[in-house]
C-alpha positions in Angstrom: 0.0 0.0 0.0 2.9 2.2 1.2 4.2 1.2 -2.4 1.3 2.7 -4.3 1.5 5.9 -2.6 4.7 6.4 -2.8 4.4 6.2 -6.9 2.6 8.7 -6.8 4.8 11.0 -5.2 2.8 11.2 -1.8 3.1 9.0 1.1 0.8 7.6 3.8 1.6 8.0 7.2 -2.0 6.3 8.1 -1.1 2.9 7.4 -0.1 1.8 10.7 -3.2 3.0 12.6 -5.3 1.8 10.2 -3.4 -1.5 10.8 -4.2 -1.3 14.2 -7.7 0.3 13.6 -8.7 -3.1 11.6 -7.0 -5.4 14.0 -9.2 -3.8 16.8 -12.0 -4.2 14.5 -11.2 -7.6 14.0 -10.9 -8.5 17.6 -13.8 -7.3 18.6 -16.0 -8.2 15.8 -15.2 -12.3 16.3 -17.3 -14.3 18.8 -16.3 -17.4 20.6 -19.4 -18.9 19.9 -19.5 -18.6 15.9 -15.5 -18.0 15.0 -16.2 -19.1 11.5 -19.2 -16.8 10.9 -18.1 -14.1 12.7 -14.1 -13.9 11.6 -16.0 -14.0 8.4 -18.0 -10.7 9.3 -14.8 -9.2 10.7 -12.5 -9.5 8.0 -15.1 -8.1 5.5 -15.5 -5.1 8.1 -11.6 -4.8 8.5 -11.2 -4.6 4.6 -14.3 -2.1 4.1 -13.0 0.2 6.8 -9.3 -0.2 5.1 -10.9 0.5 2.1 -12.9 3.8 3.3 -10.0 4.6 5.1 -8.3 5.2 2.1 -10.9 6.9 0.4 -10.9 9.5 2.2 -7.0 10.1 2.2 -7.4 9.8 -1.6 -10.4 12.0 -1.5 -9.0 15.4 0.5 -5.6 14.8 -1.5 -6.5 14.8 -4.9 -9.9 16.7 -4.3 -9.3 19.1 -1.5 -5.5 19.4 -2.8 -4.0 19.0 0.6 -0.8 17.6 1.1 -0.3 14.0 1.5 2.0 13.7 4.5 -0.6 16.5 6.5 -4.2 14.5 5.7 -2.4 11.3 6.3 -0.7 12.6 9.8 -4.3 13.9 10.8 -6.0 11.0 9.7 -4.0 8.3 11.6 -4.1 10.3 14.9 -8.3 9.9 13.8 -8.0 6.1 13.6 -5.6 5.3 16.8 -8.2 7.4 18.4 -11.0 5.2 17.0 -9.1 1.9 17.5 -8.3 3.1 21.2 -12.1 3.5 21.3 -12.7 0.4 20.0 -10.0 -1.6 22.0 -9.1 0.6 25.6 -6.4 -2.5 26.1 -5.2 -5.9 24.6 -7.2 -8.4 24.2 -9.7 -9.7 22.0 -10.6 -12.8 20.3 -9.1 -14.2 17.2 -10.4 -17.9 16.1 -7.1 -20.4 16.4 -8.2 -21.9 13.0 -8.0 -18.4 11.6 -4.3 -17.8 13.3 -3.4 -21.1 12.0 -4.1 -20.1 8.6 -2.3 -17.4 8.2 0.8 -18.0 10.6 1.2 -22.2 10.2 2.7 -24.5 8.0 1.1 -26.6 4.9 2.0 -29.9 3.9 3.0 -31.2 7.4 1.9 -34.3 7.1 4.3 -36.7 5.4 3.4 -37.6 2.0 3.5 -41.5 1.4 5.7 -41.8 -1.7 6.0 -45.4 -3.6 7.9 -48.0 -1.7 6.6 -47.0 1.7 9.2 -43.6 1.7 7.9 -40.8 3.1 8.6 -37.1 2.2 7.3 -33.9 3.8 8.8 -30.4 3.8 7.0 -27.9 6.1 5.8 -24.6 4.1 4.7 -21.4 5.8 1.7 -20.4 5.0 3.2 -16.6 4.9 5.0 -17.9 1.9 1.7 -18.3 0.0 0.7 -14.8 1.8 4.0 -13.0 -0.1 3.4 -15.3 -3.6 -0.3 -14.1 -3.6 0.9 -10.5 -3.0 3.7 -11.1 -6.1 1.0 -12.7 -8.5 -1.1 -9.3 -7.5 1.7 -6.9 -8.4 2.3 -9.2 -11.5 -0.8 -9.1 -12.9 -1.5 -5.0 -11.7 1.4 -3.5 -13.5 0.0 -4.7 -16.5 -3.5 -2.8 -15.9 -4.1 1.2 -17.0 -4.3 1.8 -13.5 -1.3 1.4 -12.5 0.4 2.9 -16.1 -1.4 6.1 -14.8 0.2 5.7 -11.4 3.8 5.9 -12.5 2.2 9.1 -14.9 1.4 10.6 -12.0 4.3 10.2 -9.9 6.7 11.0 -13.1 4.9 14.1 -13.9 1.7 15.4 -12.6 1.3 18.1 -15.3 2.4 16.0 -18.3 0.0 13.1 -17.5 -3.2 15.5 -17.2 -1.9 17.3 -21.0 -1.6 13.6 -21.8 -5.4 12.6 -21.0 -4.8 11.0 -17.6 -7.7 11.7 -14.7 -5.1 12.5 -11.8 -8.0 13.1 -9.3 -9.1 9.7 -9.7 -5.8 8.0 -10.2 -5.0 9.6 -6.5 -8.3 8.7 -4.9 -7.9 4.6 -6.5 -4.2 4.7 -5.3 -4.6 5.7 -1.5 -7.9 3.8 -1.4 -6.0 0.6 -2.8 -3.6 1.3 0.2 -6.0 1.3 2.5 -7.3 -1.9 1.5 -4.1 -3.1 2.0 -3.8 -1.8 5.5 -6.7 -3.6 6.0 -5.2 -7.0 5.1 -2.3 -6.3 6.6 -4.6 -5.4 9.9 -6.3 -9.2 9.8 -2.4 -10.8 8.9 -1.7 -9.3 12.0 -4.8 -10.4 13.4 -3.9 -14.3 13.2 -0.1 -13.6 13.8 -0.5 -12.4 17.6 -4.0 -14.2 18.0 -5.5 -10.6 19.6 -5.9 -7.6 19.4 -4.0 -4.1 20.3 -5.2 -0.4 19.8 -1.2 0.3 19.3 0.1 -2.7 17.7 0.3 -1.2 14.2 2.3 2.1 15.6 5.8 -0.3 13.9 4.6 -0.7 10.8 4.3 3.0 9.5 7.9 4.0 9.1 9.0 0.6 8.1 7.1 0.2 5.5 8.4 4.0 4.3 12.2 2.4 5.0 11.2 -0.6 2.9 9.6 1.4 0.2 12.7 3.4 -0.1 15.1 0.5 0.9 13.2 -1.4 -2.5 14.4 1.5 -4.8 11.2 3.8 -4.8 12.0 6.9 -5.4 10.1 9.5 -2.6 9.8 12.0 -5.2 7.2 9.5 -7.3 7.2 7.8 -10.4 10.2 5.5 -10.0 9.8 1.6 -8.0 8.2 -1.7 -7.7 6.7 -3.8 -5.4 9.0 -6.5 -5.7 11.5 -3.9 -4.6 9.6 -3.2 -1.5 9.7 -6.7 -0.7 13.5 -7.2 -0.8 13.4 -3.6 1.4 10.9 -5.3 4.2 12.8 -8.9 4.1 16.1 -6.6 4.8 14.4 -4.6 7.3 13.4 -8.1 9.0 17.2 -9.6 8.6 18.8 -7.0 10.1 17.6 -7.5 14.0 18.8 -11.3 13.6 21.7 -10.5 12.3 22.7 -8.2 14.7 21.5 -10.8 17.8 23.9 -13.0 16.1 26.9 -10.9 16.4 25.8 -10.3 20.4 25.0 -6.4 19.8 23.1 -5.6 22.9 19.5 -5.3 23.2 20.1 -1.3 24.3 22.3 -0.3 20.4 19.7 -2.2 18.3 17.6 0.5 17.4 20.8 2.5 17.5 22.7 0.4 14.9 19.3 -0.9 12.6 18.7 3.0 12.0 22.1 4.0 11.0 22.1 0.9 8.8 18.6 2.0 7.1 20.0 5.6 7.0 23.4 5.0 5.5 21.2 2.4 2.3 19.2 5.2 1.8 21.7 8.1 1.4 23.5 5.6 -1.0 20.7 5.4 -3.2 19.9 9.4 -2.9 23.9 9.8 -3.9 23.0 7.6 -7.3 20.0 9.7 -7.6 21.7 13.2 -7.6 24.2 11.7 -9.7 21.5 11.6 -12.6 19.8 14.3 -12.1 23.5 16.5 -12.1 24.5 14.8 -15.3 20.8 15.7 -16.6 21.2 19.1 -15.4 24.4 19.2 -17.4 22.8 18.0 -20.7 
């Protein structure tokens, strides 16, 4: 979601309550006596209010002509508020079959080859969660939608002279990222198997760090998903990596920052370089 924004040359600093907005929503929503049925209802709610969410982020930007990173600051202080409404503290109930799905492993049970050998190799089901997400970005950068996008982000003025509707190529790009706050909100959901008001709070300048980390460039009009991926699979390595060498717990943060901050002034050094040997041409 952070991606979409990002392409356009806004950004969403929204996400993350919205993350925790839905995965209040979701907690609450589910009953011990009907999980399917009601994790049903809740996840349909979680998306919708993702959705909406979104909308109206997309709305007061390209309509109202607001800036991104103001509507979107505003608005996330709006959904914590709502979430902390929604969910005063922890808790909640999230079905176990539903956390199951989306934090176990397929294809535990051994598989009964020919000549009574048996062969089983443990898949997270996350893995499906990221190849679903890959297939998505696949099969979307192939659509108008998303040609308009990069249009946007390239050049605002030279996409409307060249017939683009920027107004609604905003509004479908931040409400696209609020669905995907949404589904991020009910991932989260089944990961911690309850629900917090605050939980989401992590997610908002890591996904602008693996945006950036992926390639995107802030200004808009230069990235890819796929990128962002590689970013937030970095962003994830780096605490184990550091456990692994023994840094102490109390320079993590210390360390993981300056590493985030030194990849990203390397790729704003390559980015001046182009734009100096353009300026020279």
């Amino acid at each position: 979601g952070q991606t979409m924004v990002v392409l356009t040359g806004g950004i969403d600093l929204s996400n993350g309550p919205m993350v925790s907005l839905t995965n209040s929503i979701a907690s609450a929503t589910t009953e011990k006596e009907n999980p399917g049925g009601s994790m049903v209802k809740a996840a349909l709610a979680a998306l919708a209010v993702g959705a909406l969410g979104g909308f109206i982020n997309g709305a007061m930007v390209a309509y109202g002509r607001l800036q991104p990173i103001i509507v979107t600051l505003a608005t996330g202080s709006i959904w914590t508020g709502i979430a902390l409404y929604i969910r005063p503290s922890p808790g909640g109930f999230i079905p176990p079959d539903f956390s199951a799905l989306i934090s176990g492993t397929a294809f535990q049970e051994p598989a009964v080859l020919p000549g009574g050998l048996s062969w089983s190799i443990p898949i997270p089901r996350a893995a499906f969660i990221i190849a679903g997400m890959v297939i998505f970005w696949v099969l979307f950068r192939r659509t108008p939608l998303a040609t308009r996008i990069y249009a946007v982000g390239s050049s605002e003025g030279a996409a409307y002279l060249s017939g683009v509707n920027v107004q609604r190529t905003l509004l479908a790009a931040y409400t696209l990222a609020g669905l995907a706050a949404g589904v991020s909100g009910l991932i989260n959901s089944g990961q911690t198997s309850t629900g917090n008001a605050l939980g989401g709070a992590i997610f908002t300048l890591n996904s602008i760090a693996a945006v950036v980390l992926g390639g995107a460039a802030l200004a808009g009009g230069a990235g890819s998903f796929l990128g962002t991926l590689a970013g937030a699979y970095v962003i994830a390595v780096i605490p184990s990596v550091l456990q692994f060498y023994g840094v102490s717990s109390f320079y993590k943060d210390l360390v993981q920052g300056s590493i985030l901050l030194v990849a990203v002034a390397l790729g704003a050094i390559g980015l001046l370089r182009v734009r100096n040997r353009l300026d020279r041409l």
